[in-house]
N, C-alpha and C positions, 0 to 999 in steps of 0.2 A: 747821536742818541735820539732816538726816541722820546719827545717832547710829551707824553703823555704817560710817561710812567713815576712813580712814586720813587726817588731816590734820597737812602741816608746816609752818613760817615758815622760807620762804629767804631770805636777801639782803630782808627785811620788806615779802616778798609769801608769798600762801598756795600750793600743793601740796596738791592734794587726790586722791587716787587711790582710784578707785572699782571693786571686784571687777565687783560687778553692769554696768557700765557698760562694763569691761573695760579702762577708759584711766584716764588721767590727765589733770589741768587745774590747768595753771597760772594765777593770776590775776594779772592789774597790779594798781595800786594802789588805784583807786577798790573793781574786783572784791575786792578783802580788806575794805576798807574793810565793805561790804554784806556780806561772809562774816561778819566779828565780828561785826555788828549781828546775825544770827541765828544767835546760839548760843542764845536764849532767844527762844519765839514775836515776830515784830516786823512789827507791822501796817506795808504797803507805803507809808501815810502816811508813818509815823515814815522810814523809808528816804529817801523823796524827802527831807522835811523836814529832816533831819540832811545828806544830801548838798548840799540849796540854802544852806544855811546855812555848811559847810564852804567848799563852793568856790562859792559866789553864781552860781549857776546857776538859768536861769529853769525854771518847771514843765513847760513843751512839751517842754525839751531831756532832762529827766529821763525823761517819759513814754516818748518817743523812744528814749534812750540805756538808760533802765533794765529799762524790763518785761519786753523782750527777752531780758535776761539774764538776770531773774527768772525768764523762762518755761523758759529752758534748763538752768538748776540745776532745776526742779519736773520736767521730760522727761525728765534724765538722770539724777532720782532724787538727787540733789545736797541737794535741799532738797525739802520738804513743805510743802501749804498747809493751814492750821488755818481754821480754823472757829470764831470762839465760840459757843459756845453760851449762850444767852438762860437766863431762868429756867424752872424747869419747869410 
């Protein structure tokens, strides 16, 4: 996540409202769901992983349903993508 954005829990969905972006976004449930997973770096395995497991969803409907909206939080500056870095 993006450590400088304004985030709230409404009705236990998230409210995220971003200067730089200039809007606001609301998410459903699953969307919250994938926002808590990244308050702390969280490899897009673990995402699917937790999600197939929660609601038994196969891997194609994740790839399909989820990356998409990973790519749109990383676009609209929502969230950042890490990198680990190897040994030196």
């Amino acid at each position: 996540q993006n450590r400088e954005l304004t985030a709230a829990s409404v009705d236990g969905r998230v409210v995220v409202l971003s200067a730089n972006a200039g809007a606001y976004f609301d998410f459903n449930a699953v969307a919250t769901e994938i926002w808590c997973m990244l308050t702390e770096p969280c490899p897009v395995s673990r995402i699917f992983y937790c999600l197939s497991k929660q609601h038994n969803i196969d891997a194609e409907t994740l790839a399909r349903d989820v990356t998409p909206f990973l790519q749109k939080l990383v676009e609209q500056r929502l969230a950042r993508l890490v990198t680990e870095s190897g040994p030196p």
